[in-house]
C-alpha positions in Angstrom: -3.0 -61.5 -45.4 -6.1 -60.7 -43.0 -5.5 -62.1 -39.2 -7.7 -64.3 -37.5 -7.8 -67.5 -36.1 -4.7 -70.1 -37.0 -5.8 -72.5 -39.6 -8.0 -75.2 -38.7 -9.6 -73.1 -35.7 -13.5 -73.5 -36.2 -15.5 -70.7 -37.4 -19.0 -70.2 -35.2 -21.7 -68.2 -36.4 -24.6 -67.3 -34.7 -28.1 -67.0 -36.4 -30.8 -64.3 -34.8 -34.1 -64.0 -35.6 -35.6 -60.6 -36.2 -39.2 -60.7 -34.3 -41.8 -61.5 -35.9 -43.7 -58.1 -35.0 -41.1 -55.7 -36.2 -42.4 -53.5 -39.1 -40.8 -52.9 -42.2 -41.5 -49.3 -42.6 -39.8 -46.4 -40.2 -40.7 -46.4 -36.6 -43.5 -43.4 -35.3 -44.3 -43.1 -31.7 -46.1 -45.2 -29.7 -46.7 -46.6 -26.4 -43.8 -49.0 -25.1 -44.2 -51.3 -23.0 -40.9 -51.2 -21.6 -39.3 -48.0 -23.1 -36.1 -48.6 -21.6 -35.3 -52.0 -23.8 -31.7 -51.6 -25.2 -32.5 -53.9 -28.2 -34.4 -53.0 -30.9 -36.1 -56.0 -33.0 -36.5 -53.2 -35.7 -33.1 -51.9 -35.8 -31.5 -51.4 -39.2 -27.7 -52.7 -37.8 -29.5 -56.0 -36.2 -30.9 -56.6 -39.7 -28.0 -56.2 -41.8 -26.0 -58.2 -39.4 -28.6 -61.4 -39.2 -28.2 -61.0 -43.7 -24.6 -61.1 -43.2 -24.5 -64.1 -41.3 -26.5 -65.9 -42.9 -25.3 -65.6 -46.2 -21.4 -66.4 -44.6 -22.8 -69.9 -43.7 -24.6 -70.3 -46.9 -21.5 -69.6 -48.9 -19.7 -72.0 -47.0 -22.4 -74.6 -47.0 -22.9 -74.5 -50.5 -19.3 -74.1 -51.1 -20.0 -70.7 -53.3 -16.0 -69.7 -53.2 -15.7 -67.5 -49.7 -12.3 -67.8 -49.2 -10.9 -68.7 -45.0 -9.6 -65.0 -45.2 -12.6 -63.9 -46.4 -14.7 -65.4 -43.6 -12.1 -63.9 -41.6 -12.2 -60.6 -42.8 -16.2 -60.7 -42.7 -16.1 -62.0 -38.9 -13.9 -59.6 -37.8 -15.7 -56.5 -39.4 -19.1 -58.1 -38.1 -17.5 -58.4 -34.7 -16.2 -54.3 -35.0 -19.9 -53.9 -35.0 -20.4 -54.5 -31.7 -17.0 -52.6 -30.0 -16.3 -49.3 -29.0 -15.2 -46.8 -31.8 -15.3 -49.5 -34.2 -15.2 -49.3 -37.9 -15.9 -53.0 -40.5 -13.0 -51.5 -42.8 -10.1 -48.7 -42.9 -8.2 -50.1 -45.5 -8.5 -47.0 -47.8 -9.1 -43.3 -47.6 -12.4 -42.2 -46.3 -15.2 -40.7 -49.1 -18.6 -39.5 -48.3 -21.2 -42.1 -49.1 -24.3 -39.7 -48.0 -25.0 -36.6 -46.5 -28.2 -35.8 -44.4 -28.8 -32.3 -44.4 -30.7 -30.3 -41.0 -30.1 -28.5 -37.8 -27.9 -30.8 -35.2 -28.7 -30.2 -31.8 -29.4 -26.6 -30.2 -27.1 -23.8 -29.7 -23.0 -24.7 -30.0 -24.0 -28.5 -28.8 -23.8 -31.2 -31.1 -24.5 -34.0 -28.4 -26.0 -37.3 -30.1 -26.9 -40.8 -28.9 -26.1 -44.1 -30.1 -29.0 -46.1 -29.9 -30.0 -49.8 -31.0 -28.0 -49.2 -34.3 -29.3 -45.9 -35.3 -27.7 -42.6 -34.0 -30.5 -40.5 -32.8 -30.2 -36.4 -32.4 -32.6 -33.3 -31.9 -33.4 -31.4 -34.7 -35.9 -28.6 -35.1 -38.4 -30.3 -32.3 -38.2 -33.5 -33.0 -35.8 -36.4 -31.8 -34.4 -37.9 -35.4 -32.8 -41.4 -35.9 -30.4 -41.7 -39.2 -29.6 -45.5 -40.5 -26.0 -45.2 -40.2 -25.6 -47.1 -43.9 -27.8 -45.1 -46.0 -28.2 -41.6 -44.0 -32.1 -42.5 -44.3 -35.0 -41.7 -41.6 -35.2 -44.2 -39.9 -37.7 -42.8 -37.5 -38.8 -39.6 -36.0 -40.4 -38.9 -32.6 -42.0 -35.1 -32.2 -40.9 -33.2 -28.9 -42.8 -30.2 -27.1 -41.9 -27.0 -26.0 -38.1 -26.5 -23.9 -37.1 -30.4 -24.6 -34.0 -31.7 -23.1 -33.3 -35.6 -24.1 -30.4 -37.8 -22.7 -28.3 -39.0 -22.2 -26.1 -37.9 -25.6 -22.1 -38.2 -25.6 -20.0 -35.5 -27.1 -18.1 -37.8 -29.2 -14.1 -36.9 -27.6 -16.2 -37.2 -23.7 -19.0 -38.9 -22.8 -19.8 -42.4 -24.4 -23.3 -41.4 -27.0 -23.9 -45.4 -26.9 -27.6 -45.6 -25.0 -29.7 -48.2 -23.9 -32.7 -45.4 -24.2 -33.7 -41.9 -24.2 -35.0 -39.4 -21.6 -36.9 -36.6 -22.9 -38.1 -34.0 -20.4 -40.1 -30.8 -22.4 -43.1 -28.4 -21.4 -42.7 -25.7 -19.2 -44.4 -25.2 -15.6 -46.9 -27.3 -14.9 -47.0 -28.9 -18.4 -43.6 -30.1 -17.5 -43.8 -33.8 -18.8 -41.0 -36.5 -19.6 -41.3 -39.4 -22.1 -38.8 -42.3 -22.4 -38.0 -43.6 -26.0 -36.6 -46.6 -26.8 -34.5 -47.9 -29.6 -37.0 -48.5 -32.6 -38.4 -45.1 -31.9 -41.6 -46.3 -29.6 -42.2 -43.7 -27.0 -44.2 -43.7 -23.5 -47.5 -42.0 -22.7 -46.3 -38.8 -21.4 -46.3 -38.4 -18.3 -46.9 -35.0 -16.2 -44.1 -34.4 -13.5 -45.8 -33.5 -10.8 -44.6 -30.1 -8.9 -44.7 -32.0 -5.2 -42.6 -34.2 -6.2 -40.2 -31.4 -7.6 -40.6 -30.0 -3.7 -39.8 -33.0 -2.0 -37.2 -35.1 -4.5 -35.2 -32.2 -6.2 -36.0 -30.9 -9.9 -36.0 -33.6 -12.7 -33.2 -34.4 -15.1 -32.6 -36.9 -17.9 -31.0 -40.0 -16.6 -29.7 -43.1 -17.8 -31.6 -46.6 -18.3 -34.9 -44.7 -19.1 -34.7 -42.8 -15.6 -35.6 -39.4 -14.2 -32.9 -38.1 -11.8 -33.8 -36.0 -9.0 -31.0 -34.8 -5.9 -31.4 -32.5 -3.0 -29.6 -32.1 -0.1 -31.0 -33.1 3.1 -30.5 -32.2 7.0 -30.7 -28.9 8.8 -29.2 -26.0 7.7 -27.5 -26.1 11.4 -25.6 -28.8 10.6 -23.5 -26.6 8.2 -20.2 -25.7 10.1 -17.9 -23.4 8.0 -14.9 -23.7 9.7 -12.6 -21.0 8.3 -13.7 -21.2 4.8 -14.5 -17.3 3.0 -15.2 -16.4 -0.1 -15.3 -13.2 -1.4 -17.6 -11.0 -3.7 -14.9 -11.8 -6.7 -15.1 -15.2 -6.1 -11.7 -15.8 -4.6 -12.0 -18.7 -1.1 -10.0 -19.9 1.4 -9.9 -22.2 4.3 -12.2 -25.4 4.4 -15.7 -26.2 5.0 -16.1 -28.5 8.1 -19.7 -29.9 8.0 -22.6 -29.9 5.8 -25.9 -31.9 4.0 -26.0 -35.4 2.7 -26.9 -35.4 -0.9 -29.7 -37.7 -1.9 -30.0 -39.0 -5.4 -33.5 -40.3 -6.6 -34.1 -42.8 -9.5 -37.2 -43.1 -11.0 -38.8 -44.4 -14.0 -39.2 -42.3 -16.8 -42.6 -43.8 -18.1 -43.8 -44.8 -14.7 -42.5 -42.6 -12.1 -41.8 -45.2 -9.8 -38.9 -45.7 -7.6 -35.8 -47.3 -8.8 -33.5 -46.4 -6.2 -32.3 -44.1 -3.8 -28.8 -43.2 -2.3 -27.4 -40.8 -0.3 -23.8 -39.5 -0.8 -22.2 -38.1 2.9 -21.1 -34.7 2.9 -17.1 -34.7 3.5 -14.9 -31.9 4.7 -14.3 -29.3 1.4 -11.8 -27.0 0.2 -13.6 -23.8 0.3 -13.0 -23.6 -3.7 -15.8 -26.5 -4.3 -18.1 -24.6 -2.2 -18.5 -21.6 -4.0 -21.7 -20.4 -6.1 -19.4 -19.8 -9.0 -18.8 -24.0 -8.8 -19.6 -24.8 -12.8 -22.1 -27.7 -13.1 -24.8 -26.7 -11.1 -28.1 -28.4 -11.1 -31.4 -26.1 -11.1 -32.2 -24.6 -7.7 -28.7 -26.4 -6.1 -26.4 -23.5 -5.8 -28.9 -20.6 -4.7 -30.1 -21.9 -1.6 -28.2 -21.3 1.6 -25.5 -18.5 0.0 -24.4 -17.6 4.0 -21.6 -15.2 2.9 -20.4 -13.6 -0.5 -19.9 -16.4 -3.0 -20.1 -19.0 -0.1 -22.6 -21.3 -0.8 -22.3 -24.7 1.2 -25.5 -26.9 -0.7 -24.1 -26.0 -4.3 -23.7 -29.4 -6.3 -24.2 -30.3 -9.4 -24.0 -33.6 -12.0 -22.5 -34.8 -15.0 -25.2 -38.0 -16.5 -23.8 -40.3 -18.7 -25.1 -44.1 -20.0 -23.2 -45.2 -17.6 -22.3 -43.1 -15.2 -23.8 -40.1 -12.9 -20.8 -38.3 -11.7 -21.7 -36.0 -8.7 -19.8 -32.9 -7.4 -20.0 -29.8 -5.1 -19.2 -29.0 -1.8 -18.1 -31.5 0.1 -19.9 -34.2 -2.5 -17.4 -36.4 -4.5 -19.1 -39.9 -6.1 -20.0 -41.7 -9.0 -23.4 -43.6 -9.5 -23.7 -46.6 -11.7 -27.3 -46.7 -13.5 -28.4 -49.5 -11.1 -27.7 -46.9 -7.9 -24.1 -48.3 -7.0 -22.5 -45.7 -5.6 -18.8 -45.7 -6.3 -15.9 -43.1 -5.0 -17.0 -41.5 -1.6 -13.4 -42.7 -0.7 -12.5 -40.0 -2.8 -11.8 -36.5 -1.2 -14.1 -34.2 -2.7 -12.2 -32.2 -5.8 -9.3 -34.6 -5.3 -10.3 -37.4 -7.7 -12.6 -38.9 -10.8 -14.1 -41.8 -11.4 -14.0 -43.5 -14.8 -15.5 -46.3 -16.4 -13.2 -49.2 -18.1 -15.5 -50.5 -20.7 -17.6 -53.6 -19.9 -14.9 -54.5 -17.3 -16.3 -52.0 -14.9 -15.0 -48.7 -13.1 -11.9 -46.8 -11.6 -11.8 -44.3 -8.5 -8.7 -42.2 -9.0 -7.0 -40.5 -5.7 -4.9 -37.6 -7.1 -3.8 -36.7 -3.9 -0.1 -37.7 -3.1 0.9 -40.8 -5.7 -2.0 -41.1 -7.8 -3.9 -44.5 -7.1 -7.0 -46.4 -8.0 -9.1 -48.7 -6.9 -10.7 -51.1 -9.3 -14.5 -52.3 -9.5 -16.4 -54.8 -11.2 -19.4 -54.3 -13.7 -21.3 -54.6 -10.7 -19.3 -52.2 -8.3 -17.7 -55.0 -6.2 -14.1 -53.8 -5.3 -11.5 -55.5 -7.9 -8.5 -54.4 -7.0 -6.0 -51.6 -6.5 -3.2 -50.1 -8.8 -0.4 -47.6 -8.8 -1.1 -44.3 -10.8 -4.4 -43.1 -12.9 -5.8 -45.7 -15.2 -5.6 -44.7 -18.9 -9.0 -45.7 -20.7 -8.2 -46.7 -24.5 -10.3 -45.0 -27.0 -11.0 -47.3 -29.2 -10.8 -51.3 -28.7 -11.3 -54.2 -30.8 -12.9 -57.1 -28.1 -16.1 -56.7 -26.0 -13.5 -54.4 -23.7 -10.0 -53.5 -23.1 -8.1 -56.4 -21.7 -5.4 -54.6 -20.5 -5.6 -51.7 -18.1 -2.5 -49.1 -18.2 -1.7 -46.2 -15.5 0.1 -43.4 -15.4 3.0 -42.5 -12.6 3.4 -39.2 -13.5 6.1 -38.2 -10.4 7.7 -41.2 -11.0 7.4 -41.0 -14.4 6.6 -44.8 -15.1 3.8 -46.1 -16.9 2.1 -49.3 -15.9 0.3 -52.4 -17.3 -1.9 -54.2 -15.3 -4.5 -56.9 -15.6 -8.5 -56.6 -15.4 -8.3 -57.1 -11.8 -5.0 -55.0 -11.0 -2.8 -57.9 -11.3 0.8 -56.1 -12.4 1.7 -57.0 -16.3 4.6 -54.7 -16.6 6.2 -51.5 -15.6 8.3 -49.2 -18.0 10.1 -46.1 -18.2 8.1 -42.8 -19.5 9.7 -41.1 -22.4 7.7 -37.5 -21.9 4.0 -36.8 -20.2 0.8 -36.2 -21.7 0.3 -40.0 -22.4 -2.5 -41.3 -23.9 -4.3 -45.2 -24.3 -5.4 -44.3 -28.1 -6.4 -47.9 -29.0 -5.7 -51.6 -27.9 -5.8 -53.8 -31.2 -5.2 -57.5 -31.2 -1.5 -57.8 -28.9 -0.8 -54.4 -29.5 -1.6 -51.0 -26.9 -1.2 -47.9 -29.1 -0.5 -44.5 -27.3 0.7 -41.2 -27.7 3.2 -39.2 -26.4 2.7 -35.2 -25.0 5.5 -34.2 -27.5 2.8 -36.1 -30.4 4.2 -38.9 -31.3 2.2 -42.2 -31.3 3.6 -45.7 -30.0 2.8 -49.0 -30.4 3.5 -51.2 -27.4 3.6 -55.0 -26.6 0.8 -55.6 -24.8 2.3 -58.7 -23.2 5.8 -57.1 -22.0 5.9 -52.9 -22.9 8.4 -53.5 -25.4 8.0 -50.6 -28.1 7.2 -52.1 -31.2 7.0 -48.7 -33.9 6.4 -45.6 -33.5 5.1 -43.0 -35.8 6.1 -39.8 -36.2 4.8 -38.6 -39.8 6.9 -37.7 -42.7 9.8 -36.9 -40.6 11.5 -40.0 -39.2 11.2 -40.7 -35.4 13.3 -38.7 -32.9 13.6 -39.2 -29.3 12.2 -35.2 -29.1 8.7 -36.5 -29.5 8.3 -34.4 -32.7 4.7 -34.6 -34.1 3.4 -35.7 -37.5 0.8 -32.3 -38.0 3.1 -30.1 -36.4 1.6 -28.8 -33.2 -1.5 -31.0 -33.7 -2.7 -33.5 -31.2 -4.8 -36.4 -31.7 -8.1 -35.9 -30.7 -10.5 -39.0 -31.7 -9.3 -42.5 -32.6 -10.9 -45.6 -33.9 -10.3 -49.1 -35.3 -10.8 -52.0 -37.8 -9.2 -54.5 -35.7 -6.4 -54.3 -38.2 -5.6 -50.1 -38.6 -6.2 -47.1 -36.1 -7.5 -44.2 -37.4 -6.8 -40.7 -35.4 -8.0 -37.7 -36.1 -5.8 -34.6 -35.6 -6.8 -31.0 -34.5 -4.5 -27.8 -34.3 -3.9 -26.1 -31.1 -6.9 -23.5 -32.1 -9.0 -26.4 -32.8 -9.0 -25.2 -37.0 -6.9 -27.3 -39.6 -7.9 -31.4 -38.9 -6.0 -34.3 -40.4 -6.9 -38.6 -40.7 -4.1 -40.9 -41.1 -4.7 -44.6 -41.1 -2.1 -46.8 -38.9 -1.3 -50.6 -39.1 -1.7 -51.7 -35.2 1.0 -54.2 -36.1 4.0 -52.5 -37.6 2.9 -48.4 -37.5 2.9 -48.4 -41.1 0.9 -45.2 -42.7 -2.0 -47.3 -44.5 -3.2 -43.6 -45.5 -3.3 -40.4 -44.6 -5.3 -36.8 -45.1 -2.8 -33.9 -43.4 -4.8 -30.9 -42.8 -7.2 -29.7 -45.6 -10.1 -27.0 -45.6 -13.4 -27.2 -45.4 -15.9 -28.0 -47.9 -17.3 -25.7 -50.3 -20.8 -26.8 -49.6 -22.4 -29.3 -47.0 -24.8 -31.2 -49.1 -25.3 -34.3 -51.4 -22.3 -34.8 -53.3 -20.8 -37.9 -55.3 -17.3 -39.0 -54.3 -17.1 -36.2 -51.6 -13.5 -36.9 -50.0 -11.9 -36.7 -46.4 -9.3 -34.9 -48.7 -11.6 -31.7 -48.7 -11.9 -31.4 -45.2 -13.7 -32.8 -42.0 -15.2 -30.1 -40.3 -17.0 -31.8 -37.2 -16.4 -34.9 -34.9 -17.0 -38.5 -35.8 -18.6 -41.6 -34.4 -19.2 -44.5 -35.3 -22.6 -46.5 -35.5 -23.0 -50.4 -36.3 -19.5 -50.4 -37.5 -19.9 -47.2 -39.9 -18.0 -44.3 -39.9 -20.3 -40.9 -39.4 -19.3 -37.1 -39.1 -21.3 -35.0 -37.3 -21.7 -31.0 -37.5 -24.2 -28.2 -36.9 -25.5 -28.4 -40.3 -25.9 -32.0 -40.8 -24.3 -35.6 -40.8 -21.8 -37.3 -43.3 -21.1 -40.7 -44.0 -17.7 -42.1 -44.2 -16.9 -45.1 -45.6 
């Protein structure tokens, strides 16, 4: 029987309205008014879900025979809609339901964006939305020369859910940026003027329908080296004293005017983050100012995500929240992360010593602290994870704690390489370095199952796909479904868990490829998934080079 409320419990629906200006027909470009609104009257996901809704309360009105585990069933897959990683129904093995065929992204990136509904990628100059149900168009906006639109996710990394998009394309003085928001309505493009290149820092796609721009500030006197060398190979030593304050500009996309500004102090460096070899560089950041060999004290560079801006270099360590909250200068630079917790809001991690973290709210107010690095789940089935679990690696404990750091529960760790795979209903599922995968009482630690494939479980950790590790997981609110890669990143497997009792509901071990990536009827999981998956509006989508799949 389905879970859900206990009998009696009232059942509350909520009925939107699509507005009354939203077109039928597939979104073209046009002029926004506000390009960076995260909610698309238009959306195909929005639509379905209003149809579903109202036809649950008709059925019940009209008494038309919806069972209470139906309407259970239905609110929980509407509500998987709206979650992290979340899929309406993993009940049975996976087949393909459509296949759009075209070019995914440029070079070896796949990158995509989640985005009212839709999921939105670059293909052959133009940005492309897919309804997640059908695989069809559902708009198309047409880029220029040298285009670069974000933020995207990378499915296993950064979050691809978006509240818009950021294109920058042209090249020198036809450099221009538009900001597209989610029914595919795009800005007036707008030139990016090369003074404001000189005086802010180059431009780069941002989050929230912003242009980023950073440059370090101050005089080059202020630079005090201390010891630190570096030499032609690339090899340093010794610890970079003083440097420049790193300014971080926000400003909107269609507008160009000023969101915010902040300014992250320069902090004593180990001579390692200061050297022009430092990956992540930002155009122009790590050329200026080389005073010896590889030594280059202004190198920094940025990772932007939907919602975060992670900035690093010599002697820069900090986090940015799309509203220009910075978070993590207590952080010693190349000595921690900062990483965000769902809805709930954000973790600094201090890897120096015993780990610790500080908490913050949604809107970077301190929280809390905790003992050991906060382990994100994957996948969730609420609005965000309830439950927030660390990792004491030296003391080899693993930790549960409340939203705001409150201490749940503290337990024993079997073998390292944990990981928070998924948190469904009272249940934290998580895997083990040796490959096995737990599930946990939420409330007090006690192990509950855990899986270890064909073979039964061992206190050795053995895996299910041999040396294979899970590498993407998702949920139904009922099942967890992880997806398995080799150590050489080749043969791929699915299996289906029950959060509840670890039982296989279905599985796919290994498998090659498919003999051809195009429309096919019944096209099975069983013949192979070669690229990553996401999902969109509760459906279940793999991505490749060649094209996109759907699952379901």
């Amino acid at each position: 029987m389905a879970r859900g409320p206990d009998e009696g419990d009232a059942f509350v629906f909520d009925l939107v309205e699509d507005d009354a200006a939203a077109g039928d027909g597939p979104a073209r470009p046009a002029e926004a008014a506000d390009p960076a609104d995260p909610v698309a009257s238009g959306s195909p996901g929005r639509k379905r879900r209003v149809a579903a809704q109202v036809a649950a309360v008709l059925a019940i009105v009209l008494g038309t025979g919806l069972a209470v585990d139906d309407v259970r069933d239905h609110a929980r897959s509407e509500r998987m809609r709206d979650v992290s990683h979340g899929v309406t129904d993993l009940s049975s093995p996976l087949v393909g339901t459509w296949m759009w065929d075209g070019t995914v992204g440029s070079g070896p990136s796949t990158d995509v964006a989640v985005l009212g509904g839709v999921l939105v990628l670059e293909s052959d100059g133009e940005l492309v939305a897919l309804d997640p149900t059908t695989g069809d168009e559902a708009w198309t906006v047409p880029l220029g020369r040298n285009a670069d639109c974000g933020p995207k996710g990378s499915f296993a990394g950064t979050d691809p859910d978006s509240a818009a998009l950021v294109c920058l394309q042209g090249i020198g003085a036809e450099r221009e940026v538009i900001a597209v928001r989610s029914d595919g309505t795009a800005s007036r493009p707008r030139v990016l003027d090369a003074a404001d290149a000189r005086r802010y820092g180059q431009p780069h796609v941002g989050p929230d329908g912003t242009v980023l721009r950073a440059r370090r500030v101050g005089l080059p006197s202020a630079i005090d080296v201390g010891d630190a060398e570096c030499t032609d190979l690339g090899e340093c030593t010794g610890t970079v004293q003083a440097g420049r304050d790193l300014v971080l500009r926000a400003e909107d996309a269609a507008t160009g005017a000023e969101r915010w500004t902040v300014t992250v102090p320069f902090r004593a460096a180990d001579a390692t983050q200061c050297s022009r070899t430092f990956g992540g560089s930002w155009v122009g950041s790590s050329t200026r100012l080389v005073l010896s060999g590889q030594l280059a004290p202004d190198t920094f560079g940025a990772r932007v995500g939907a919602r975060l801006v992670d900035l690093n270099g010599c002697g820069i360590q900090a986090s940015v929240t799309p509203d220009g909250v910075v978070l993590g200068t207590e952080l010693s630079p190349g000595r921690g992360v900062v990483t965000g917790l769902g809805a709930t809001g954000y973790a600094a991690t201090n890897f120096e010593g015993v780990p610790r973290a500080t908490l913050y709210a949604a809107d970077g107010g301190v929280v809390g602290e905790i003992t050991g690095y906060p382990l994100v789940p994957w996948a969730y089935d609420e609005a965000g994870p309830a439950t927030l679990l660390a990792v004491d690696e030296p003391a080899r404990r693993l930790r549960a704690y409340e939203a705001d750091g409150t201490p749940r529960w503290d337990i024993a760790l079997q073998s390292g390489g944990q990981q928070f795979l998924a948190q469904v209903g009272d249940t934290a599922v998580v895997s083990t370095g040796g490959g096995n995968v737990r599930g946990l009482d939420l409330a007090t630690g006690a192990e509950r199952w855990v899986w270890g494939g064909s073979a039964p479980a061992s206190a050795d950790d053995g895996g299910y796909f041999g040396s294979a590790h899970v590498v993407q997981a998702f949920t139904d609110g009922e099942s967890v479904l992880l997806r398995t890669e080799g150590e050489a990143g080749g043969t791929q497997g699915l299996v289906a868990l029950d959060a509840a009792s670890g039982a296989v509901v279905w599985d796919r071990a290994g498998g090659g490829p498919p003999t051809t990536f195009g429309p096919t009827d019944g096209d099975t999981v069983e013949q192979g998934v070669v690229g990553d998956l996401v999902a969109v509006d509760g459906n279940l989508l793999e991505v490749t080079p060649r094209g996109v799949r759907g699952l379901g």
